[in-house]
C-alpha positions in Angstrom: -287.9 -11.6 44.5 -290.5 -11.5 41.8 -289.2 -10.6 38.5 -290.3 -7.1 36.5 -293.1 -7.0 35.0 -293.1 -6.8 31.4 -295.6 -4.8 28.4 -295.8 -5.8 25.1 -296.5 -3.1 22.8 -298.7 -4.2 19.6 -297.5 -2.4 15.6 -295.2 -0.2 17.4 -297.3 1.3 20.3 -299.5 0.7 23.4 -302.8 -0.7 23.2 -305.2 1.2 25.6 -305.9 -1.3 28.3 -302.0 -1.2 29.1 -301.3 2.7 28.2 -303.7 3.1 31.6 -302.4 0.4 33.1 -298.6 2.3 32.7 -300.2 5.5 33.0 -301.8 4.2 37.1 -298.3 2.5 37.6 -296.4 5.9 37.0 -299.2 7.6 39.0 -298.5 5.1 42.3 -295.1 6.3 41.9 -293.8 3.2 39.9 -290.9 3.3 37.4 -290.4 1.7 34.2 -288.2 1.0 31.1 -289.4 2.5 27.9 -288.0 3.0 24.5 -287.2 5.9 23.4 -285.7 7.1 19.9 -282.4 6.6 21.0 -282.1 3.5 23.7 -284.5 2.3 26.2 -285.2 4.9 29.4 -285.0 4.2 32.5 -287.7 6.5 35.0 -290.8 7.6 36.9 -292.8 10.9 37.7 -290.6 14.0 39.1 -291.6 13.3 42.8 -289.8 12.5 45.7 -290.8 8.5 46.3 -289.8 7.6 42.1 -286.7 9.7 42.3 -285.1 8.0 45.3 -286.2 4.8 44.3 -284.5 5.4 41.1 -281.4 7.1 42.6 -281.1 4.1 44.8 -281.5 1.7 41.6 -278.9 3.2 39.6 -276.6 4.0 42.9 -276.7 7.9 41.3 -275.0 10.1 43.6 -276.5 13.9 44.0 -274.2 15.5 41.4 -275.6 13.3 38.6 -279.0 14.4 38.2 -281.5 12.8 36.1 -282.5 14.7 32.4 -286.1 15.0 31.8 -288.6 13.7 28.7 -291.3 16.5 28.7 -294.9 15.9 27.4 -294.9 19.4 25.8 -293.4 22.7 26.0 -296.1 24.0 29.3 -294.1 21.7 30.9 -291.1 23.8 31.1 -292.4 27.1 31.6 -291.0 27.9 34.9 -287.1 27.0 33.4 -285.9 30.2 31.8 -285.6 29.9 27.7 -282.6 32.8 26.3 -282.2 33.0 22.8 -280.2 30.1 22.1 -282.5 27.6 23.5 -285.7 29.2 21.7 -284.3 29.0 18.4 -282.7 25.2 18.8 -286.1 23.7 20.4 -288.2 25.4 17.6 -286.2 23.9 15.0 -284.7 20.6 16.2 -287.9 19.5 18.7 -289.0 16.7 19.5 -285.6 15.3 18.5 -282.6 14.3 20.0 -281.3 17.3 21.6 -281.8 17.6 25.5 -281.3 21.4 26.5 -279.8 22.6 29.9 -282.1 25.3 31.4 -281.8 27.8 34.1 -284.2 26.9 36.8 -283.8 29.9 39.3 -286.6 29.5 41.1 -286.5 25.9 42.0 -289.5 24.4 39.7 -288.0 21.1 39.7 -286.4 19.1 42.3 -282.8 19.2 43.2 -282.0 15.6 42.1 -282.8 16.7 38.5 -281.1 20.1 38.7 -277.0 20.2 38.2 -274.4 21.8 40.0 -275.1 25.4 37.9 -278.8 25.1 38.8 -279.6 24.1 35.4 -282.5 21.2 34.2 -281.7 18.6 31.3 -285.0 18.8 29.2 -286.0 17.3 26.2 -289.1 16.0 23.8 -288.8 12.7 22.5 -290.4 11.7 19.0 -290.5 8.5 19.6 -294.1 7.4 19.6 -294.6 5.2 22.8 -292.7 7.7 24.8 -294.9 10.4 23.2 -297.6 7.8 24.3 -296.9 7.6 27.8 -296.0 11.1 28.4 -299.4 12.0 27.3 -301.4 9.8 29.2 -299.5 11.1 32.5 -299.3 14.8 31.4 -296.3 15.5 33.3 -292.5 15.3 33.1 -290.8 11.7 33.9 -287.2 11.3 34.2 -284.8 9.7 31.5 -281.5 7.8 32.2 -280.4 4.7 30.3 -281.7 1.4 30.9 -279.0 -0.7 32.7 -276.9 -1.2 35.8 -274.0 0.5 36.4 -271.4 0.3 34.0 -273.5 -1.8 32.0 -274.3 -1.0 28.5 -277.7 0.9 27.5 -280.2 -1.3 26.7 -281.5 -1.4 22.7 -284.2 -4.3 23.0 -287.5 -5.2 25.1 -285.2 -8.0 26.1 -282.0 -6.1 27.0 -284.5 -3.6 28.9 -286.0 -6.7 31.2 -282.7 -8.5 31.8 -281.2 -4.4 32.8 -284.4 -4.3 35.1 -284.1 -7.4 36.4 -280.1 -7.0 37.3 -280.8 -4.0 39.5 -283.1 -6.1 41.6 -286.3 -4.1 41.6 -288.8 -6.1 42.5 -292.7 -4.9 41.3 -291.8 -1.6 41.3 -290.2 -1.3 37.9 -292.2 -2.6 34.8 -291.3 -3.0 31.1 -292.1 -1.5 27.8 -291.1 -3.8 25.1 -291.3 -1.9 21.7 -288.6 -4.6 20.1 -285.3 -4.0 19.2 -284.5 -0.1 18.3 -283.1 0.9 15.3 -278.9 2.2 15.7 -279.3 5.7 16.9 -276.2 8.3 18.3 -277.0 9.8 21.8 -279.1 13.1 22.1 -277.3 16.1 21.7 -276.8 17.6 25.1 -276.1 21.7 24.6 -275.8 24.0 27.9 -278.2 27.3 27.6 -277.8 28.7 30.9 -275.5 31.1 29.5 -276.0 33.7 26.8 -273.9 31.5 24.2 -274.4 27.6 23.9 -272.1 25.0 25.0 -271.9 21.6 23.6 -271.9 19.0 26.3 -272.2 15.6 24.6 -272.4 15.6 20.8 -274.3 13.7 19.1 -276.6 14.0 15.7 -276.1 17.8 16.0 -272.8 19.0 14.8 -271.3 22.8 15.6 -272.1 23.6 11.9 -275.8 22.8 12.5 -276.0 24.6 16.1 -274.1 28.1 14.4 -276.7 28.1 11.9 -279.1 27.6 14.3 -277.8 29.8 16.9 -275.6 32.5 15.5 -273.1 34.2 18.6 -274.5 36.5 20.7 -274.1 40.4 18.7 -273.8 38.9 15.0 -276.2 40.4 12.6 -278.3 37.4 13.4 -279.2 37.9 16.9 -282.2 39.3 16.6 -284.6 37.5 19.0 -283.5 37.5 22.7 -287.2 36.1 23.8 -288.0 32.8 25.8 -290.5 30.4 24.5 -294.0 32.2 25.3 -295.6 29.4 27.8 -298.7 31.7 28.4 -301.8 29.9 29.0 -302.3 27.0 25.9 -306.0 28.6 25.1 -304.6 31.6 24.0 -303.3 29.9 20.4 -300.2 30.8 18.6 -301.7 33.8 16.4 -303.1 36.8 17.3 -306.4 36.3 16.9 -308.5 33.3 15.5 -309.6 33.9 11.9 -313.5 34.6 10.8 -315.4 33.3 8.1 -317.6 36.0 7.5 -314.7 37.8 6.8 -312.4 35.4 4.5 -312.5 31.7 3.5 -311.1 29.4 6.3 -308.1 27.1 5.8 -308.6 24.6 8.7 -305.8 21.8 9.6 -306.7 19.4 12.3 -302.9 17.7 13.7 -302.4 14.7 15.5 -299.1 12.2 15.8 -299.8 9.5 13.1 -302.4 10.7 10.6 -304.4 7.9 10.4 -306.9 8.1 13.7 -308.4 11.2 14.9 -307.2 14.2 12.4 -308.4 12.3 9.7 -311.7 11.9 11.4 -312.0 15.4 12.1 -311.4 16.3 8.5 -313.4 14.2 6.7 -316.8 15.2 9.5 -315.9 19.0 9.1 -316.1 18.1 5.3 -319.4 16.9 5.8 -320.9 18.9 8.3 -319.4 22.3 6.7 -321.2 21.0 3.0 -324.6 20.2 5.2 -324.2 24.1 6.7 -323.6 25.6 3.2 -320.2 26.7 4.4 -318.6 26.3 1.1 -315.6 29.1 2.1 -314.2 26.3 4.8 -311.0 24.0 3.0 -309.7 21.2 5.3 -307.0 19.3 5.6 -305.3 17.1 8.4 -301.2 16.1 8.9 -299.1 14.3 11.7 -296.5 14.9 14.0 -295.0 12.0 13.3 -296.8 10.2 10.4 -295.4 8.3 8.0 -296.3 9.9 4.6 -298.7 7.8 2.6 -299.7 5.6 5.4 -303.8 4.8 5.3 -306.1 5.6 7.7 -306.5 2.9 10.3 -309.4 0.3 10.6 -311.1 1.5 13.5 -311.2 4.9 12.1 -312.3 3.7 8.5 -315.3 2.0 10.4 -316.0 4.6 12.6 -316.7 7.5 9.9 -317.8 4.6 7.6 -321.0 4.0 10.0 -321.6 7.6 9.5 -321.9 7.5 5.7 -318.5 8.8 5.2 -315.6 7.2 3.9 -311.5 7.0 4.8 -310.6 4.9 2.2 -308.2 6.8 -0.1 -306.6 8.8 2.7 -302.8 9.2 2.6 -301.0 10.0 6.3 -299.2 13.9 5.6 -296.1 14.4 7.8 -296.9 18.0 9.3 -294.3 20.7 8.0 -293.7 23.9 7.4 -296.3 23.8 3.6 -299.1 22.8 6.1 -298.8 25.6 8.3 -298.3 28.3 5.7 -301.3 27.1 4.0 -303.6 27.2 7.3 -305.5 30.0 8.5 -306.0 28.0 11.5 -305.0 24.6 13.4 -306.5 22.5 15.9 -304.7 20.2 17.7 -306.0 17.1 19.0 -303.7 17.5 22.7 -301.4 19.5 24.3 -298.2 17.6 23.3 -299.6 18.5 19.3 -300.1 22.2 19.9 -296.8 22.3 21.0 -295.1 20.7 18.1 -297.5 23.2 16.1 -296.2 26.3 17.9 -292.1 25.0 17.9 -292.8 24.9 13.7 -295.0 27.3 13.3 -293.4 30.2 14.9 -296.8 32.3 14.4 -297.4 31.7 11.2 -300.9 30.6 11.9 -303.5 30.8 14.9 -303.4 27.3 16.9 -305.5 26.0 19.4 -306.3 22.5 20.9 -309.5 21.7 19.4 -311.5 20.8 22.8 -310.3 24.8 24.0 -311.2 26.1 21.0 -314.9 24.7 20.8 -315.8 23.7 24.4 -312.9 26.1 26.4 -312.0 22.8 28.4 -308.5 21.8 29.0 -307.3 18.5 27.5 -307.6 16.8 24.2 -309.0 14.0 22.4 -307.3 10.6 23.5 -305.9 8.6 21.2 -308.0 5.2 20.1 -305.2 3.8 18.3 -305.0 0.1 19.3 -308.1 0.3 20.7 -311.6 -1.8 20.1 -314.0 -0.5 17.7 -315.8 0.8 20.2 -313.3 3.1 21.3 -312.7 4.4 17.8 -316.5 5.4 18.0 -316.4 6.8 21.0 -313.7 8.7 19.4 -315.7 9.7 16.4 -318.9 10.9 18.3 -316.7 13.2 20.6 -314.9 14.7 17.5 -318.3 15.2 16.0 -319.5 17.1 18.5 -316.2 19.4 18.6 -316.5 19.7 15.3 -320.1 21.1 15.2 -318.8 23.4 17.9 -315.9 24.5 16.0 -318.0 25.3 12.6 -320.9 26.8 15.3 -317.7 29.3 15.8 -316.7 29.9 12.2 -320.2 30.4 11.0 -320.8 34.1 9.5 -323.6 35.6 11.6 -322.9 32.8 14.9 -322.4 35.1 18.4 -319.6 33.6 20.1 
């Protein structure tokens, strides 16, 4: 039997070539190891051919179902969110904490839903999983990389000798990201009922999850809504803000800082100046940037062939500062907007940046890894967006 295949990830993350290549595997109903913040996963799509093969891999009987990794909040909508889970996701996501949702109406299949009915869900940080889950835009299922009773797998190489052990044959490639960094276990907190239970602890101690979730009738509960999962183009404000009306404080958001929100800013710099549009301020952050970080190579080149320049730009981890100061944020994918609206909480009017100036569904893909080529492809498509989005902002423009 042929051994599993395995992926090499370059500085951290998948180059473009093999994030399709993972992306068709997953799609033909293929599994695969991948590393996660925690330890390397172990999954496929949530469909019927991955999830026996993976049931059958594991030897998982029907009363262990699988959690899920989620590619943004959407994904979840037909789970039902109470209090409790609201406020923990909007604080402590993507993190370590897997929530156990109500799923009375059967969205998800029944080897991923408990005995109560409830769904394991959670968003991961780390950024190949974040990588992955994008390019397939769906859920994939999470359980730990390595046979039964074996320990979880912390390495590329502990991942291949786990896959290789359960005897998969082609079906199951590997993600090698290295060796992970020591990590506790997700959280695991049950929100099927009105008041949380801890299931597994973890990084999140009953301090934390009181603060974050006061008992049901203290002074604290005050918000008894679910997430609102309502279509994405709809933002997370009330209405988009006008510049004939007020100056506009525009962030663009992406994961690292360095590739496509920096582009954006620095050609809605440009093209706002060539307009006259002196009232529009820019800036650009990361979900998960590393503060300081430059912007990358292909990206300097990119804007550089354009007569603009990247090379003093400092990666901002996104927080709660960015979004106070924006009037409004663009995200560059689905997956962004919803880390925008679990830290906003409305304090700004969010959209994905392709719904906001085309109203078309998707994003912008990451180049990261990629050729030069792809980073200009890149460019030229944010360009365009970004004429459309200042076309919108412009005092006078019909919409």
């Amino acid at each position: 039997m042929s051994a599993p295949r395995i992926i090499a990830c370059r500085n951290g993350l998948l180059p473009e070539g093999e994030l399709r290549e993972v992306g068709r595997h997953l799609r033909s109903g293929g599994l695969l190891a991948y590393p996660t913040e925690t330890v390397y996963g172990l999954g496929g799509l949530v469909e019927e051919g991955p999830l026996r093969a993976l049931a059958a891999l594991k030897r998982r009987d029907a009363g262990k179902p699988f959690l899920l990794l989620l590619p943004d909040a959407q994904a979840a909508a037909g789970l039902v969110w109470n209090r409790c889970a609201r406020r923990l996701a909007e604080r402590l996501w993507p993190g370590p904490l897997t929530l156990v949702l109500s799923d009375p109406g059967h969205s998800f299949p029944a080897q991923v839903r408990g005995g109560s009915g409830g769904v394991a869900v959670r968003m991961s940080p780390a950024p190949v999983a974040r990588q992955i889950l994008d390019e397939v835009g769906a859920p994939i299922t999470s359980t730990s990389a390595n046979p039964p009773g074996g320990a979880p797998a912390r390495s590329g190489n502990e991942a291949w000798e786990a896959a290789r052990a359960l005897e998969p044959g082609e079906r199951l490639w590997v993600v090698d990201a290295g060796k992970l960094p020591p990590a506790p276990a997700s959280t695991i907190v049950d929100c099927t009922a009105q008041d949380p239970v801890v299931l597994r602890a973890g990084e999140l101690d009953m301090a934390t999850l009181r603060e974050i979730c006061p008992p049901a009738g203290s002074d604290a509960d005050v918000d008894d809504r679910g997430p609102e999962f309502g279509e994405k183009d709809a933002g997370v404000g009330d209405v988009p803000p006008d510049a004939a009306t007020k100056d506009i404080r525009l962030l663009y958001v992406c994961t690292g800082n360095t590739c496509r929100s920096p582009m954006a800013e620095v050609l809605t710099r440009a093209r706002a100046a060539q307009r006259g549009l002196s009232g529009i301020r820019v800036r650009s952050a990361g979900t998960m940037a590393y503060e300081g970080s430059p912007a990358s190579a292909g990206a300097r080149t990119a804007v550089g062939e354009l007569g603009l320049e990247l090379d003093r730009h400092a990666a901002r981890l996104l927080g709660e500062d960015e979004l106070e100061w924006a009037d409004l944020v663009l995200a560059m994918s689905p997956s962004h907007l919803a880390a925008v609206e679990t830290l906003g909480r409305g304090r700004c009017y969010a959209e994905v940046i392709t719904a906001f100036a085309d109203d078309v569904s998707g994003g912008v893909r990451d180049p990261f890894g990629g050729s030069d080529d792809r980073y200009r492809d890149t460019c030229a498509q944010l360009e365009r967006l970004v004429e459309a989005v200042l076309d919108r902002l412009e005092p006078g423009t019909d919409e």
